[in-house]
ZATI-902738 format. One record per residue (C-alpha): x, y, z; residue in one letter. Coordinates in Angstrom, 1 decimal, padded with zeros to 4 digits, always signed. Each point is the difference from the previous one (the first is absolute). Example, Ala and Ser with C-alpha at 12.3 -4.5 7.8 and 13.67 -1.06 7.14 Angstrom:
% ZATI-902738
+--------+--------+--------+--------+
:      X :      Y :      Z : residu :
+--------+--------+--------+--------+
: +012.3 : -004.5 : +007.8 :      a :
: +001.4 : +003.4 : -000.7 :      s :
+--------+--------+--------+--------+
% end
This chain:
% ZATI-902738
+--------+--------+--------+--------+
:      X :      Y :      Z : residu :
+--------+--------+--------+--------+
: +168.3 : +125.3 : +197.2 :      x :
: +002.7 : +002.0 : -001.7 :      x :
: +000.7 : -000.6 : -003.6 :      x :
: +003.3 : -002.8 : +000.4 :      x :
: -002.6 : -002.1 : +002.4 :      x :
: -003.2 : +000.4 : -002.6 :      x :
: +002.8 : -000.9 : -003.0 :      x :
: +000.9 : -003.2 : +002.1 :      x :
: -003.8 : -001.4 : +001.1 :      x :
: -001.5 : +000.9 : -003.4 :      x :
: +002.4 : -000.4 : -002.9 :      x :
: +001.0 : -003.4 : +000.1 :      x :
: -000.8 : -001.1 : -004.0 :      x :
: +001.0 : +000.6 : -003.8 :      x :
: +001.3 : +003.7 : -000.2 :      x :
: -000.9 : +000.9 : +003.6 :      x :
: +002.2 : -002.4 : +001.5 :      x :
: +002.8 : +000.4 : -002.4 :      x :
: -000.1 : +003.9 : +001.1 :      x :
: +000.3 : -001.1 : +003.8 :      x :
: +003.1 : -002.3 : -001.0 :      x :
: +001.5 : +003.0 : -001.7 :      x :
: -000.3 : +002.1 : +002.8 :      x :
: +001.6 : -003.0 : +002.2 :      x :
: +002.6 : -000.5 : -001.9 :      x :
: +000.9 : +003.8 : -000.4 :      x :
: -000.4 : +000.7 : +003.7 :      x :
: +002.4 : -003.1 : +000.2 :      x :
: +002.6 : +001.2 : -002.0 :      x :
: +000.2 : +003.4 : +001.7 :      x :
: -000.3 : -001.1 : +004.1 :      x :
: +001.8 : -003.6 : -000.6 :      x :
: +002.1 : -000.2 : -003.0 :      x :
: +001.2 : +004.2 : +000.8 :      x :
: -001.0 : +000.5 : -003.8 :      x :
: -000.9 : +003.0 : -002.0 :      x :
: -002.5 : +000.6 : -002.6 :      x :
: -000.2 : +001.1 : -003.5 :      x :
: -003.7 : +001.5 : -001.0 :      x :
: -000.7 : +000.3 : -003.6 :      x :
: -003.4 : +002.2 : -001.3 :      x :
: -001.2 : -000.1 : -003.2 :      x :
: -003.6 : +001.2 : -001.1 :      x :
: -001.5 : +002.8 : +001.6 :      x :
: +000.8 : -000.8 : +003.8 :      x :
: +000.8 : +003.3 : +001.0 :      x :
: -003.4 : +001.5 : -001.4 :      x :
: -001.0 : -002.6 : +001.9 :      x :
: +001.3 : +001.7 : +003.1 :      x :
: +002.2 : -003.1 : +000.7 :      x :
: +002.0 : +002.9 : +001.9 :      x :
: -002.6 : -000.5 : +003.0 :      x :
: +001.1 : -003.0 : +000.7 :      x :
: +003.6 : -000.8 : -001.5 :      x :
: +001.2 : +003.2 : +001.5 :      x :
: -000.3 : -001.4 : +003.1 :      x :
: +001.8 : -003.4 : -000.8 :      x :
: +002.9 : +002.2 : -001.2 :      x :
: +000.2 : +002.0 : +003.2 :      x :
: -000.4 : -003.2 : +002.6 :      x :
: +003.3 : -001.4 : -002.4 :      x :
: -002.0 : -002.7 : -002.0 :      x :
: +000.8 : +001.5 : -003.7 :      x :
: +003.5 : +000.1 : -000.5 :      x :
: +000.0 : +001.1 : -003.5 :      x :
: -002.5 : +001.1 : -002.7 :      x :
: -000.3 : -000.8 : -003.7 :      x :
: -002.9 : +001.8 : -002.0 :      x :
: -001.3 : +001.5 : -003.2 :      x :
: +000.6 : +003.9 : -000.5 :      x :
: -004.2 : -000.3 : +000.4 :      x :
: +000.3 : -000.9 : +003.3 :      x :
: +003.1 : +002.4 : +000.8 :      x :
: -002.0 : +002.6 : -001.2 :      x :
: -003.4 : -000.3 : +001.2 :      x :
: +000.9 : +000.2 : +003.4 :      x :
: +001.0 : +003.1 : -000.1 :      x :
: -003.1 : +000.6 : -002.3 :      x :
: -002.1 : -001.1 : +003.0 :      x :
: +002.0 : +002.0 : +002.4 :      x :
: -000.4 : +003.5 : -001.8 :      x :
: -003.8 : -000.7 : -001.6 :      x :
: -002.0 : -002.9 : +002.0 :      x :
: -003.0 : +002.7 : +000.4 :      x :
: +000.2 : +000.3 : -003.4 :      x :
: -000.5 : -003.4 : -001.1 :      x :
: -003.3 : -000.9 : -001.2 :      x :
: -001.4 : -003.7 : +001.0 :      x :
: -002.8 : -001.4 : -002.1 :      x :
: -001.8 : -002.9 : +001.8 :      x :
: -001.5 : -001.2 : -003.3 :      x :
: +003.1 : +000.2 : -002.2 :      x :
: -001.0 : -003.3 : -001.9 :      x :
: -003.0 : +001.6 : -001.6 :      x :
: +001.8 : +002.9 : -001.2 :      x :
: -000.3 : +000.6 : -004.0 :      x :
: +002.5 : +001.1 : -002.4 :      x :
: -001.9 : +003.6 : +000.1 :      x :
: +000.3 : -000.2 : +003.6 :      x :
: +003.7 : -000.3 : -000.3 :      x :
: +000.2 : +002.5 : -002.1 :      x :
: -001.6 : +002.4 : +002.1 :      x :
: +002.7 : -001.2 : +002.9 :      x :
: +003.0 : +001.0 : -002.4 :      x :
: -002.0 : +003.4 : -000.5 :      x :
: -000.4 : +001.1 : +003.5 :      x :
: +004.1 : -000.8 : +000.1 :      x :
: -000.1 : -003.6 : +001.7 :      x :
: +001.9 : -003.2 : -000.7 :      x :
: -001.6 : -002.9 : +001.3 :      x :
: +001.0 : -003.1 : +001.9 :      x :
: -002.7 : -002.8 : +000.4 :      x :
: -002.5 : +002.0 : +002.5 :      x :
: +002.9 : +002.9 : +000.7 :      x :
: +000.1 : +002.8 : -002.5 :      x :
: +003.5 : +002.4 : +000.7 :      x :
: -000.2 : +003.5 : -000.9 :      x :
: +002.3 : +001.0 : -002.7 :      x :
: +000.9 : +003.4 : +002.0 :      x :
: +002.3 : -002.0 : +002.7 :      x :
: +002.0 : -001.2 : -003.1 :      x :
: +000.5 : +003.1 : -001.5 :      x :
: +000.6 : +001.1 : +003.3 :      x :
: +003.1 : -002.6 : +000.6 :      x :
: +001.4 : +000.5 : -003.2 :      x :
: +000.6 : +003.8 : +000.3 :      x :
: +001.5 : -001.0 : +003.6 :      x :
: +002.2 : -002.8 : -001.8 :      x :
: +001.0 : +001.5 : -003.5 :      x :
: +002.2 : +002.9 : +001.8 :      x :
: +001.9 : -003.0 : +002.1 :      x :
: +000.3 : -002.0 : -003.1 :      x :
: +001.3 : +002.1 : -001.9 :      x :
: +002.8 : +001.4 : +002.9 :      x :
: +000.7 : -003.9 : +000.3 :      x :
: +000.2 : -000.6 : -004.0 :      x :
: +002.6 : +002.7 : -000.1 :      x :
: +001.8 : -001.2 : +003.0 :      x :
: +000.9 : -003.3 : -001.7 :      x :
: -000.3 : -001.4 : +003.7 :      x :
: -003.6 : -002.1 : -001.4 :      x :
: -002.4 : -001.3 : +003.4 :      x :
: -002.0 : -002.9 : +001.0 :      x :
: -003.9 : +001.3 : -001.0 :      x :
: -001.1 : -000.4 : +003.7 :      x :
: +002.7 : +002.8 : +000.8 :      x :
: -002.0 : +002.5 : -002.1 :      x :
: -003.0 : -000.6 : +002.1 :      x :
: +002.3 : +000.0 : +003.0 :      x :
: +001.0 : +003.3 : -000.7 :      x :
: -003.9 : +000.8 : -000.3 :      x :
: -000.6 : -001.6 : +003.6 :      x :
: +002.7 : +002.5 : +001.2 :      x :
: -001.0 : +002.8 : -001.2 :      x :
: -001.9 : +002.1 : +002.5 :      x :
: -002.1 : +002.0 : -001.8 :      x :
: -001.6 : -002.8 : -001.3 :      x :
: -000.9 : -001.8 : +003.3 :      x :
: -002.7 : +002.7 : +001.1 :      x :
: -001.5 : -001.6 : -003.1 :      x :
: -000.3 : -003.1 : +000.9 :      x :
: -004.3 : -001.5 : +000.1 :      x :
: +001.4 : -002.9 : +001.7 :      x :
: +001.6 : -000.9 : +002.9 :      x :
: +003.6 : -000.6 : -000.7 :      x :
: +000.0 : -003.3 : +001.5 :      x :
: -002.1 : -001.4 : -002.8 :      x :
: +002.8 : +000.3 : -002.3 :      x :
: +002.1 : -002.8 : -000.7 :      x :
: +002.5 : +001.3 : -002.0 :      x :
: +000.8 : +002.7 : +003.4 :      x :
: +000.2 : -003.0 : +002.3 :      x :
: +002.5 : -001.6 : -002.5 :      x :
: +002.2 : +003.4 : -000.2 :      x :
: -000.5 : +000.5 : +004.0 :      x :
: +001.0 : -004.1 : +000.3 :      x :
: +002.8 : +000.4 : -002.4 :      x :
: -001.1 : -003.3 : -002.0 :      x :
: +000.7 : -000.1 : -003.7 :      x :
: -002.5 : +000.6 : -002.7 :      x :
: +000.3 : -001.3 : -003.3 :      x :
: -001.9 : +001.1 : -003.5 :      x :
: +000.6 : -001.6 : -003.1 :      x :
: -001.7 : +000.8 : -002.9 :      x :
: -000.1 : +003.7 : +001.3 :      x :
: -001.7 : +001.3 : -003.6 :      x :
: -003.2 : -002.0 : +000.5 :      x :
: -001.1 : +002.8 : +001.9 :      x :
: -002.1 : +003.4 : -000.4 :      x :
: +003.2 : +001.8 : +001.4 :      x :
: +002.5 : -002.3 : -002.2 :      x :
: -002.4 : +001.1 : -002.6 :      x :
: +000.4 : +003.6 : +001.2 :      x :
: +003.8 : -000.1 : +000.1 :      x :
: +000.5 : -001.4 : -003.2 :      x :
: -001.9 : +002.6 : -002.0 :      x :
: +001.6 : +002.2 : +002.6 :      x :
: +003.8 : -001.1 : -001.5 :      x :
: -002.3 : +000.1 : -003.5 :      x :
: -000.5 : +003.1 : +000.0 :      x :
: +003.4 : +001.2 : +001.4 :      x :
: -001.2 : +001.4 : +003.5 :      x :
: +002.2 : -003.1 : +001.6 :      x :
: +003.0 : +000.4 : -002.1 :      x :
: +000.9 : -004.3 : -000.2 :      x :
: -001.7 : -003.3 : +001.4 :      x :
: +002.9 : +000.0 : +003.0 :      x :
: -002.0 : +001.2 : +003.0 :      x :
: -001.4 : -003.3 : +000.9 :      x :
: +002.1 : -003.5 : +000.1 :      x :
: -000.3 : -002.6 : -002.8 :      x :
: -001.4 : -003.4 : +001.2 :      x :
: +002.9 : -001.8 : -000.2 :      x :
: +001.8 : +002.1 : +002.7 :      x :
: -002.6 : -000.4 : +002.2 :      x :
: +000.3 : -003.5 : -000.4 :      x :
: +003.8 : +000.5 : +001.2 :      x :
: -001.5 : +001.6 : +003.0 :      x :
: -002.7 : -002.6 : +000.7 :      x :
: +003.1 : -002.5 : -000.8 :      x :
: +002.2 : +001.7 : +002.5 :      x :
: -002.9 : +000.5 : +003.1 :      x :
: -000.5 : -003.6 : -000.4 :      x :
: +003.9 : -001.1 : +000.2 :      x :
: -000.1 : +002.1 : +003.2 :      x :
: -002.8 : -001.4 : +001.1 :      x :
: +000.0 : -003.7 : -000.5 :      x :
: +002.8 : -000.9 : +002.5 :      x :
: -001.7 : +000.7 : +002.4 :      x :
: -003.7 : -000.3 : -000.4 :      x :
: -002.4 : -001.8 : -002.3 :      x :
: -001.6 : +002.2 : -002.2 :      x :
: -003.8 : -001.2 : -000.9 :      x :
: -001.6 : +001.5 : -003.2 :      x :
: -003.6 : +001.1 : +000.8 :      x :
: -001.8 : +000.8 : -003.7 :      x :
: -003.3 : +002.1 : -000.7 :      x :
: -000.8 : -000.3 : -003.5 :      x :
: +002.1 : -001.3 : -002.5 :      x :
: +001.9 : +001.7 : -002.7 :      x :
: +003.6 : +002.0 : +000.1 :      x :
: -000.5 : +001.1 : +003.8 :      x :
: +000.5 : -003.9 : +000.7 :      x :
: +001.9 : -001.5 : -002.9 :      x :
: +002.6 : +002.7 : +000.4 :      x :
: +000.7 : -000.3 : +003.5 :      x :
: -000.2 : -003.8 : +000.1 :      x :
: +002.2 : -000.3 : -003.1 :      x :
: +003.4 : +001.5 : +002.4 :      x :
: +000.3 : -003.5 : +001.6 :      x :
: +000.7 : -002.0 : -003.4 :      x :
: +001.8 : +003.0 : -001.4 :      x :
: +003.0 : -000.4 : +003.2 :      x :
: -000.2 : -003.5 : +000.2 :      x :
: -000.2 : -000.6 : -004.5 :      x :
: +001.6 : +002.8 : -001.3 :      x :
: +002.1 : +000.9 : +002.4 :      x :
: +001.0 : -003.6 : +001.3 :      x :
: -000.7 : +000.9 : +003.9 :      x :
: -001.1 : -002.2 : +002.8 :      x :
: -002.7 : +002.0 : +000.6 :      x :
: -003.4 : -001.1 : +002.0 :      x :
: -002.9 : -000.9 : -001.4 :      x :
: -002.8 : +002.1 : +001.0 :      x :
: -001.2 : -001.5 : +003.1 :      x :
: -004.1 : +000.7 : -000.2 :      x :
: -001.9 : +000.9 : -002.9 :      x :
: -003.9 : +001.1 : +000.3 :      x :
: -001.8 : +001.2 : -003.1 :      x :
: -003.5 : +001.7 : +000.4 :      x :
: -001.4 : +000.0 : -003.7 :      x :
: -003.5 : -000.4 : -001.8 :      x :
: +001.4 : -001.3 : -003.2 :      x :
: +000.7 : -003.9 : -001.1 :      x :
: +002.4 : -002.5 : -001.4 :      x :
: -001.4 : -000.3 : -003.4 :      x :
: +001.1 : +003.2 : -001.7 :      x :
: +003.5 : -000.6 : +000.1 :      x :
: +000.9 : +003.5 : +002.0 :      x :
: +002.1 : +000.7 : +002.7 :      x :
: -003.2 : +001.0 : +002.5 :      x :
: -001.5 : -002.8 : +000.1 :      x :
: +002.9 : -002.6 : +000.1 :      x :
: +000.2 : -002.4 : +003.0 :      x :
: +002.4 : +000.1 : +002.5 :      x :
: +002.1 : -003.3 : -001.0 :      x :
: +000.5 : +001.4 : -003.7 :      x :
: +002.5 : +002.1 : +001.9 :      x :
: +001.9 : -002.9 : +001.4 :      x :
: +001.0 : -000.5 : -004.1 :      x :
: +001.4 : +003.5 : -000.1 :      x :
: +002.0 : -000.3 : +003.0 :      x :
: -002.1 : +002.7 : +002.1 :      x :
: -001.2 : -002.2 : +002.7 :      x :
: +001.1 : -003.6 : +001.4 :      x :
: -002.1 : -003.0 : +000.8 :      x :
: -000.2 : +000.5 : +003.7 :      x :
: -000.9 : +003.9 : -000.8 :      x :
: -003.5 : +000.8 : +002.1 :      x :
: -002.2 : +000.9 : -003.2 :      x :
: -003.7 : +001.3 : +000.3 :      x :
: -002.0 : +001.0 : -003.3 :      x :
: -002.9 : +001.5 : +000.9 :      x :
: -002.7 : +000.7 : -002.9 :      x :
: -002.1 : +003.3 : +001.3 :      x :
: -000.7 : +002.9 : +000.5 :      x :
: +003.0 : +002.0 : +001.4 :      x :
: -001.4 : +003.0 : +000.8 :      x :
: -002.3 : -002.2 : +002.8 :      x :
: +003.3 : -002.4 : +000.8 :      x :
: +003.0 : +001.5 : +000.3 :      x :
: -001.5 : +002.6 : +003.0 :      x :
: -000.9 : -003.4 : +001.7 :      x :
: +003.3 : -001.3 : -000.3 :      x :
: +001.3 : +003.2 : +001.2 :      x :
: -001.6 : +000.1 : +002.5 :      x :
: +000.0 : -003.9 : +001.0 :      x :
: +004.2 : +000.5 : +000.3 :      x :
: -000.2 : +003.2 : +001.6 :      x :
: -002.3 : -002.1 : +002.8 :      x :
: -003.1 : +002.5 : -000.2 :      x :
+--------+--------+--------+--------+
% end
């Protein structure tokens, strides 16, 4: 039985079968509707190695654009350069305070059960502060995923590499040519690192890297291009700025700017929070019809787990493994 037939016989209540209907109704949109996909990642997906599987939905043209936080834009390439490096701890719930402190001693920075060596950030930021600072100068600033492009082109890194280059997300998305948003590009260790970088005077101004706004322009304009001719579904991991900025384009054109613009045409939200703290994560889909994001007829899916166990199933139910 491959995974899409085990999905189908077994998950048929609550959260399981909401996850099968999200993976229906994406698979629809794509093979019936000729759609395209926006992906969103917030938390730590790509420590997660979300790259094993969403890689492969971005080369068999299911992911059609990519919104994330600069976390997840940067630890893929974290994972790409250090993955032997990386220190899982099975019992991570029992560690103490002592115990953490003996992580940050040894030079680690954990994530739930994954601890990431502080060397492969040092190690990107000497490789990044010499292209910033060329592209501060150059008052020509770039999309942050271009400085890591730069870093996936350059071949005297790829010997380097402790995983297989196919793991990464972020290189299918350059080899695909799909856009990749990241707002909020300071909440970040190497947003950290360029700002003390400009601090300090190494960088010489903040004008390598896009403000947020213009990337909205580009998200705006991708979307304007797009739209005539395909629905665009909005597929969301997490909650936070890597989906409330994306989804936020579609009232901006059709609001602000007065366009008759489409609604986005599918909306699936993989989250573990709730309604009842008033945040943007955990807010249903219909709360979105008020902001003028989604219609009534829009396919929406909410489903409340664990997506570092869902969305490979999901993945993998639309990719028909």
């Amino acid at each position: 039985m491959n995974v899409s037939d085990f999905l189908d016989h077994h998950y048929r209540h609550f959260n399981a079968r909401e996850t099968v209907a999200a993976a229906r109704a994406y698979r629809s949109l794509l093979s019936e509707s000729n759609g395209k996909m926006m992906v969103t990642l917030a938390g730590a997906m790509s420590t997660g190695e979300i790259g094993l599987s969403l890689a492969e939905m971005i080369r068999q043209d299911k992911v059609h654009a990519i919104t994330c936080t600069a976390a997840n834009l940067e630890e893929d390439i974290f994972n790409l350069f250090a993955h032997n490096e990386y220190r899982v701890i099975e019992d991570w719930r029992a560690l103490s305070a002592a115990d953490e402190q003996a992580l940050l001693d040894e030079g680690f920075n954990r994530v739930t059960d994954t601890c990431i060596p502080e060397t492969v950030m040092r190690h990107i930021e000497g490789n990044l502060t010499r292209r910033w600072a060329e592209t501060a100068a150059s008052g020509t600033p770039k999309m942050p995923c271009d400085f890591m492009y730069e870093i996936l082109d350059d071949e005297s890194l790829t010997q380097h590499y402790q995983v297989p280059r196919s793991d990464s997300w972020l290189a299918a998305a350059k080899d695909a040519g799909i856009p990749v948003f990241t707002p909020g590009f300071e909440d970040s260790t190497l947003g950290n690192i360029f700002a003390a970088r400009v601090i300090d005077g190494t960088v010489p101004n903040h004008n390598a890297i896009v403000h947020g706004t213009y990337q909205m322009q580009r998200l705006v304009e991708w979307y304007k291009a797009t739209s005539p001719d395909h629905p665009i579904g909005f597929f969301q991991i997490g909650g936070g700025i890597a989906g409330d900025f994306p989804i936020c384009a579609v009232p901006l054109m059709r609001q602000d700017l007065r366009e008759d613009i489409p609604l986005w045409s599918y909306f699936c939200q993989i989250s573990d929070a709730t309604t009842s703290y008033g945040g943007y994560s955990g807010a249903v889909p219909n709360e979105k019809i008020t902001w003028e994001k989604l219609s009534l007829e829009t396919p929406k899916f909410m489903i409340q787990s664990d997506a570092s166990i869902v969305a490979p199933l999901i993945f993998a139910y639309v990719l028909g493994w």
